[in-house]
N, C-alpha and C positions, 0 to 999 in steps of 0.2 A: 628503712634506713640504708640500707644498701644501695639502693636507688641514688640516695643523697650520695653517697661516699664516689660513685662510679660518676655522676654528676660533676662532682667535686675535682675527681682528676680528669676526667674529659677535660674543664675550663682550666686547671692546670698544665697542660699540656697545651694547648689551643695557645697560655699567654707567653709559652715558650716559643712560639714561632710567630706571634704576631706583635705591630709595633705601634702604638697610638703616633697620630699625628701629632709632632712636638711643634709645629708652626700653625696651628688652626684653634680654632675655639671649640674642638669637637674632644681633644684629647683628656680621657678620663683614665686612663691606667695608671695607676702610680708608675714612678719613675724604677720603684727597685724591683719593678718588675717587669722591665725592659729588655729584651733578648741582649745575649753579647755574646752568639756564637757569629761567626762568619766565614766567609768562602772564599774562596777563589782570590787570596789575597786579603781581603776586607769585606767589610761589612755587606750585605746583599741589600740590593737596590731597593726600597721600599716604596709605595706612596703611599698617602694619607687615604683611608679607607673609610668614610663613617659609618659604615653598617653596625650597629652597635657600638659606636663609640671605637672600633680596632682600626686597621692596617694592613690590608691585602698585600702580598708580594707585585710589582709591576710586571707582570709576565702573562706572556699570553694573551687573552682574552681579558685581562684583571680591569684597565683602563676604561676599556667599554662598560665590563657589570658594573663597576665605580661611578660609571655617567647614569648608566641606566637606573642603580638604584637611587642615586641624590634626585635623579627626576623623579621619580613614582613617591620618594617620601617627600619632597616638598610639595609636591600637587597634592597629594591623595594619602596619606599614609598617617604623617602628623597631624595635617588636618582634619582629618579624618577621628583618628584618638584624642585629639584637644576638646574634639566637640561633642565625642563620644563622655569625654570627661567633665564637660564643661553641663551636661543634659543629666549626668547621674547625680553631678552634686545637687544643682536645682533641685532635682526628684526627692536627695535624699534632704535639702532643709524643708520640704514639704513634709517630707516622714515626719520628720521633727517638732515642726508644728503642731501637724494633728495629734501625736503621742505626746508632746505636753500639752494641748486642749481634753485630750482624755484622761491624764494622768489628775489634772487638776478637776473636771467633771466627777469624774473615780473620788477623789477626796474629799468632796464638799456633798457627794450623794444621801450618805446617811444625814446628814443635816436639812436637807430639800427635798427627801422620796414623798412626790404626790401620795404616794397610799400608803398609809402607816399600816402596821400588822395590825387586822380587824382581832373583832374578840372569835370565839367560837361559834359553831352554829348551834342556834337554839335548837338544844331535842324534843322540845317539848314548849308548849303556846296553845294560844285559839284554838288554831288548828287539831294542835295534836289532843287538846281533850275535847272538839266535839269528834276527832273519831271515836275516841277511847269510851262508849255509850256504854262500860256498863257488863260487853261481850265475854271480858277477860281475854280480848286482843289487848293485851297490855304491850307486847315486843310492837308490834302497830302503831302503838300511840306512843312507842321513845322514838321510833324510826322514822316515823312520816315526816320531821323537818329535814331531814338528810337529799340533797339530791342524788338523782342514783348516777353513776358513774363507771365507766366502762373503762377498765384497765387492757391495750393493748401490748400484746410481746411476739414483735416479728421474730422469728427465728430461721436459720438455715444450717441443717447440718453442726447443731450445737451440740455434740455431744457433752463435752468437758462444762457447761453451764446451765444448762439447760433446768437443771434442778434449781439452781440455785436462783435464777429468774423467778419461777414460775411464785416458789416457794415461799421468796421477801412479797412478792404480788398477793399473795393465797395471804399472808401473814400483818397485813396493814389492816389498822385499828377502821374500820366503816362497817356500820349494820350487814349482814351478810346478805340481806334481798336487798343494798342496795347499790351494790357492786357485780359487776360483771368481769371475770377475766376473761380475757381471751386472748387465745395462743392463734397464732395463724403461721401455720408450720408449714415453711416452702421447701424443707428438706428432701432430698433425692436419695439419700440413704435410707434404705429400706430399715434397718437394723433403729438405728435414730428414732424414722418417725413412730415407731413400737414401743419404743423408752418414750417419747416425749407423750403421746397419746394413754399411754399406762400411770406415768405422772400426773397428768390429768386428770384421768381414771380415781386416782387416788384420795389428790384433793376433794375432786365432786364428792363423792364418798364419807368425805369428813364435814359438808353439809355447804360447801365452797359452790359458790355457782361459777363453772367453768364451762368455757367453749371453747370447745377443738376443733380447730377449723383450717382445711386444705384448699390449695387449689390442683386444676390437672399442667397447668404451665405456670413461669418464673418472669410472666409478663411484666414489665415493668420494676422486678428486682422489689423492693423494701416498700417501695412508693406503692407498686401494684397491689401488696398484699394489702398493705395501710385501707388502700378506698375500697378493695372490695368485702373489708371486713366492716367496713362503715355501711355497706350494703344490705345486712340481716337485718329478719323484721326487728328483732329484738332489743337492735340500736335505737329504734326510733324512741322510746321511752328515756333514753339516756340524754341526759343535760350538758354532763361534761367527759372529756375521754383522757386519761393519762399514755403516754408511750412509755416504754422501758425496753431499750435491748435488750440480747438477752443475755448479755452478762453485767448486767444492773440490777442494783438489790435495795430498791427502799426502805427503809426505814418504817417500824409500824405505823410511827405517827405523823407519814408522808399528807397524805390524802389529808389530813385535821387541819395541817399547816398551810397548804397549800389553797384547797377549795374554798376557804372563809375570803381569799381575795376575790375569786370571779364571783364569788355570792353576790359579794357585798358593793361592789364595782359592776356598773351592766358593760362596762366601755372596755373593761378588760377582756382579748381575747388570748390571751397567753403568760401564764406563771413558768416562768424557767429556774429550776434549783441547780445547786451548783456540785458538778460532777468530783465526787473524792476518788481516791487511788488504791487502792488495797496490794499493787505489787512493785510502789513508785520509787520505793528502799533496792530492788531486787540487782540493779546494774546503774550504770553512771548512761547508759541511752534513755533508761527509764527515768530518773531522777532529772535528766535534763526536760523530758518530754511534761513533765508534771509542772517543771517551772513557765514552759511556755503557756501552759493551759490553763497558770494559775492567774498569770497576767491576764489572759483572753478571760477570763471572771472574773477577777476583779476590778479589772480597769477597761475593757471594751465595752462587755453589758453589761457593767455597774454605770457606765457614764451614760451607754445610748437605753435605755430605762431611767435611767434621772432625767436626763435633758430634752431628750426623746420620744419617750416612750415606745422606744422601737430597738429592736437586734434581731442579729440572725437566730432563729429556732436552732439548736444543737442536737436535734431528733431523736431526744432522747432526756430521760429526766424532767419531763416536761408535762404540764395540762391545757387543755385547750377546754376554749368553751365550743361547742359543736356546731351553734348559730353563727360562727366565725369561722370556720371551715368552710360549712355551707356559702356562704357571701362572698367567700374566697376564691371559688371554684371547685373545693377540693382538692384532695393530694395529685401531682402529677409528676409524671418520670421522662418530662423534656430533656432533664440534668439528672444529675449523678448527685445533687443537693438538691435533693425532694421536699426535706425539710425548709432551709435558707428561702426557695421558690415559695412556698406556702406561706413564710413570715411577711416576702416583701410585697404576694400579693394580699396578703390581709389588711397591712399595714397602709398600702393604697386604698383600703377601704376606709383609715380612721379607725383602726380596731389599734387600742392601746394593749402593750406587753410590759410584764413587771420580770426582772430579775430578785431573785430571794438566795441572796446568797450565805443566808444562816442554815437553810435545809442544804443538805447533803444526802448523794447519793452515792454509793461503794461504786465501783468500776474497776474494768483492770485494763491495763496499757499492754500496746504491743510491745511483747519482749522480742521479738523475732525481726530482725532489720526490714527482710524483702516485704513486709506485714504492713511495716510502719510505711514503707517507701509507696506501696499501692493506695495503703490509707489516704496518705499526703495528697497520691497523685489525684486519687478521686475527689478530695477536698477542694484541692488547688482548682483541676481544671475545671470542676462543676461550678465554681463559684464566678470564674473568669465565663464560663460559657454563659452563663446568667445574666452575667451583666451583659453580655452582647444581646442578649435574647430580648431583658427585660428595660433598655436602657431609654430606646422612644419611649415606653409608654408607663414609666418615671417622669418624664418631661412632660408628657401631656396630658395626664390628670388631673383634671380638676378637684380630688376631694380629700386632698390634703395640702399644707401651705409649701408657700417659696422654700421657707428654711429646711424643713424637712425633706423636700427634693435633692437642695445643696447635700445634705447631708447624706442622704444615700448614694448619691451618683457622686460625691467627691470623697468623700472621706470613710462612709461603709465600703463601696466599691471599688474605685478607682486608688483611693491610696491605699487599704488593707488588705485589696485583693488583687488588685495589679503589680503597685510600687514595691509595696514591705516585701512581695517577693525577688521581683526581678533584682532591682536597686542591688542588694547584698553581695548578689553574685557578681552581675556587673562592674560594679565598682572596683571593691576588695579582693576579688576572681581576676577579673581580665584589665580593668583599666590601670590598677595600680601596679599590677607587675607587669602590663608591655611598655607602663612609662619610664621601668628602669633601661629597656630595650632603645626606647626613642629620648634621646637626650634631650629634642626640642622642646617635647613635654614634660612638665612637673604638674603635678596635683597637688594644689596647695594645703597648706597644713592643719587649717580649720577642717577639711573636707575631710583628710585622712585622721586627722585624731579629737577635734574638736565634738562633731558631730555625732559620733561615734562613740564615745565616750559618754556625751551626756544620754544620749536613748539607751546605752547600756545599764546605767544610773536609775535611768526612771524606769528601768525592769528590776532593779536590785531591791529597789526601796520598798514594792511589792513583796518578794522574796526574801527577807533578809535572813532567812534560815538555811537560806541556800546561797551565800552569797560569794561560798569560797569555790564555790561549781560555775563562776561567771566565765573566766573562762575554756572551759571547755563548751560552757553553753554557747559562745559567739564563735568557734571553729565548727562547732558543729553543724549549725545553723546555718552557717555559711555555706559548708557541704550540702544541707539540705536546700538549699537556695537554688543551688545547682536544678537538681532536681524539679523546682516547682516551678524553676522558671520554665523548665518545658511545660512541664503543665500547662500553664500558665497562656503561651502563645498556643498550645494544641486547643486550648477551652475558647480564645478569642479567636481565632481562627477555623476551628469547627474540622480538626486533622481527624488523622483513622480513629487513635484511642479515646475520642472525647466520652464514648458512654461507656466506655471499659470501668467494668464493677465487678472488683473480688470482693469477697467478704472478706473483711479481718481475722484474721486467726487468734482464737481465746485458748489460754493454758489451765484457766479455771483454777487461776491463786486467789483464794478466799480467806487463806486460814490468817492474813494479816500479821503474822511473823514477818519481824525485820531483820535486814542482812545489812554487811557491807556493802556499799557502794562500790563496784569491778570498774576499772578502768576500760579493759579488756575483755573479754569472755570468749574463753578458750571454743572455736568451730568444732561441731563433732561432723563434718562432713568433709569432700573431697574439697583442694584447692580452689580449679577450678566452678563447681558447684557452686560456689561460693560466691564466684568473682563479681562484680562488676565495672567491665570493661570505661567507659566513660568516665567516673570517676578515678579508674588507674590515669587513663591518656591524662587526665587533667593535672592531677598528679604531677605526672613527667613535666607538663608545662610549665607550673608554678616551681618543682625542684630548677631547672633550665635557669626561671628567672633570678631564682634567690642564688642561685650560684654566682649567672653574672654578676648581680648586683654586690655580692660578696669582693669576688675577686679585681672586675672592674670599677665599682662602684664609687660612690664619697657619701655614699647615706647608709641609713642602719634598717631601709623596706626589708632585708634578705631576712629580718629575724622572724617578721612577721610572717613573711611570705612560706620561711622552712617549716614553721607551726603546720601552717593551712595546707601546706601538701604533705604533712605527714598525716593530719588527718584524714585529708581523701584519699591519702593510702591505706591509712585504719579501716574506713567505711568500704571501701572497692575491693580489700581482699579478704572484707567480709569477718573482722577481727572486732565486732559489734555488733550486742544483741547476741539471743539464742537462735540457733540454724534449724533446729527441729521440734517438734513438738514433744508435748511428755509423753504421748501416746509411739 
């Protein structure tokens, strides 16, 4: 806020000495705010200046900059931002379209899902009584209808969860020889992998069939651990394999709800359950993060699993059938979305995916800003890199149809993973506050409130329990926008950080007590520590423009524009989110 206030008398002082052209069509100052000091007798000589709409003094050199800048903004400057603005709206009534073709997909799903929720699987059949001859193998003859199934849990350095993975894993309702968990611990603390291996240690013990499984390197990050754990003889016996991070906690009767789909379906190779929140109460960063993720369930892969039969794997919460991995190529770590990579190559085989968004899986959200911002980045840019990877040979497949192409490459790809990011920032970031700068440009009113407005809408009606958090949801977002959009160009463009992979930081909130929602939350760190440079400068920017547009202006952008850099001043001095762990 001080920022604003210092902002505020800069342009107050600046309209003390400056004079809009009162004979030209450029003049935008109000009139009572006109100088009426003078010198030297009378009034001081002015010309007409339109650099921003002001008035340069005639003196000196003033004549020339006056020539020099009217030429560079009429060649290059408006034109320039007219077209810049003229390509975002386009962009963003695409948005538009696709998020009400999904909104409305999303709401006629349950009425249309290809696969109804089958019954259970038979424990018992043919099968299971000519094993049962008599032996007193009786646990034998309830089990054998069961396929056996192999639960994975990547881990690194999971102190704070680690238990509670393994635990909900060790604790779902499946015959006990016919499950397999497995931990594949790429942890580098020494201390870690002693607790996670002892955990292990524990379960086995309690008659759990568990395997503890390392490697000597961090090859490949998530994805590397994923294929080489699919490498043990002891996989080959297994039908179908569940992932879980490792601070995801299924539910006992995960595996009952889920497996009766790929039984019963040969064509399905992926069940995705829909991920719950256990610390999404804890602050207004977290609360906003749960609304975005609740859209991205309910209305992305509820539509592209109804209409489709296809979405991105969320790598995580999820089953796979094995003989669909395999056909796939297996897991690979080209990208930073090992997962998304695995879906869209399955998916070009013809292997159908169901969304089940009645099962729920516990999760926790990053409460930590710089957590979520890395998370974002590896999302963002892995998915943009993807699409550049995978985008020929999308096109040139023969084993899947026309539409499904369109659909990947236009509206999975291209508009949810290019536009929905860039679009925000651009627009609402830079084009609408330099057009209070260049008076030749306006951005007309459909663009800035029409369209915006209603995609706002078709996220609310999802949420309606969150609907008085809309707006901080759209400042926010918009800050993160910032954000993705580098992502975004580093992933299509193949820059330094394209395979930059932190792990997310977990605080291991499980106990499901609800709080107030913080607007704030108080840093326990130093200022700087804190900071984030780029989203301050941006800041500055948009404070700059709301100003002019205040004190110069004839429109009311300065309201919206003071919101949005108060907020990238909230996020940049690091006045969101927790700063350090509970550890």
């Amino acid at each position: 806020m001080a920022g604003a206030a210092a902002m505020a008398s800069l342009a107050a002082v600046a309209g003390a000495w400056l004079e809009p052209d009162i004979h030209g069509p450029t003049a935008v100052l109000p009139r009572r705010l006109w100088p009426s000091w003078s010198g030297g007798g009378g009034r001081a000589e002015l010309f007409p200046f339109p650099l921003l709409g002001w008035a340069w003094p005639a003196s000196g050199g003033g004549e020339a900059l006056r020539a020099a800048w009217d030429a560079a903004r009429a060649a290059a400057v408006a034109p320039a931002l007219a077209a810049a603005s003229w390509v975002c709206l386009a962009l963003s009534a695409m948005l538009l379209a696709d998020a009400v073709f999904l909104a409305a997909a999303s709401l006629l799903a349950r009425r249309r899902r290809p696969y109804r929720a089958p019954g259970p699987i038979a424990s018992a059949g043919p099968a299971a009584e000519e094993e049962d001859d008599g032996d007193g193998d009786e646990e034998a003859g309830r089990t054998v209808g069961y396929p056996v199934v192999l639960v994975q849990i990547p881990m690194y350095n999971e102190r704070e969860v680690y238990k509670l993975s393994i635990g909900a894993a060790c604790g779902m309702s499946w015959p006990s020889d016919r499950v397999i968990v497995q931990v594949l611990d790429d942890s580098t603390d020494p201390t870690v992998k002693d607790l996670v291996e002892l955990e292990c240690k524990f379960w086995a013990n309690k008659g759990k069939n568990v395997k503890y499984e390392v490697r000597n390197n961090r090859k490949g990050y998530k994805a590397g651990a994923l294929k080489q754990g699919m490498l043990y003889d002891y996989v080959q016996q297994c039908d179908f394999v569940a992932v879980f991070d490792a601070d995801f906690q299924p539910e006992p009767d995960f595996l009952m709800r889920t497996i009766p789909y790929l039984v019963h379906n040969p064509r399905i190779g992926l069940v995705q359950a829909r991920w719950e929140f256990v610390n999404h109460n804890e602050f207004l960063m977290t609360r906003i993060q749960k609304m975005t993720l609740d859209y991205h369930f309910k209305v992305e892969q509820e539509a592209g699993s109804s209409i489709f039969g296809f979405f991105g794997f969320n790598g995580t919460a999820g089953v796979w059938r094995i003989s669909s991995i395999k056909e796939a190529g297996g897991w690979e770590d080209r990208t930073t979305v090992e997962d998304m990579d695995l879906a869209v190559r399955a998916g070009l085989k013809g292997w159908k995916f169901i969304y089940v968004g009645d099962v729920k899986v516990k999760s926790e959200l990053p409460s930590n800003l710089k957590a979520y911002r890395r998370q974002q980045h590896r999302w963002t840019c892995g998915a943009a890199n993807l699409f550049r990877k995978t985008g020929v040979e999308i096109i040139l497949t023969k084993e899947v149809s026309l539409w499904r192409k369109l659909y990947l490459i236009y509206s999975f790809f291209f508009i949810r993973k290019v536009v929905a990011h860039v679009v925000p920032f651009m627009l609402y970031c830079v084009v609408i506050p330099l057009s209070v700068l260049i008076p030749e440009v306006s951005v007309p009113v459909w663009g800035v409130v029409y369209i915006p407005t209603t995609i706002t809408l078709l996220y609310a009606i999802r949420n309606p329990s969150s609907i008085h958090f809309i707006p901080f949801w759209i400042l926010f977002e918009n800050v993160m926008s910032f954000h993705r959009t580098k992502a975004t160009f580093i992933g299509l463009l193949e820059l330094g950080s394209v395979n930059e992979w932190v792990v997310t930081e977990k605080l291991g909130n499980s106990n499901g007590t609800k709080s107030v929602p913080q607007i704030l939350e108080k840093p326990r760190c130093r200022f700087w520590d804190r900071c984030i440079i780029s989203e301050i400068l941006v800041a500055a920017f948009l404070f700059f423009c709301a100003t002019y547009n205040l004190v110069l202006g004839d429109d009311f952008y300065f309201v919206y524009i003071y919101l949005q850099a108060i907020t990238f001043l909230i996020v940049g001095t690091g006045f969101c989110g927790t700063s350090s762990s509970n550890s």
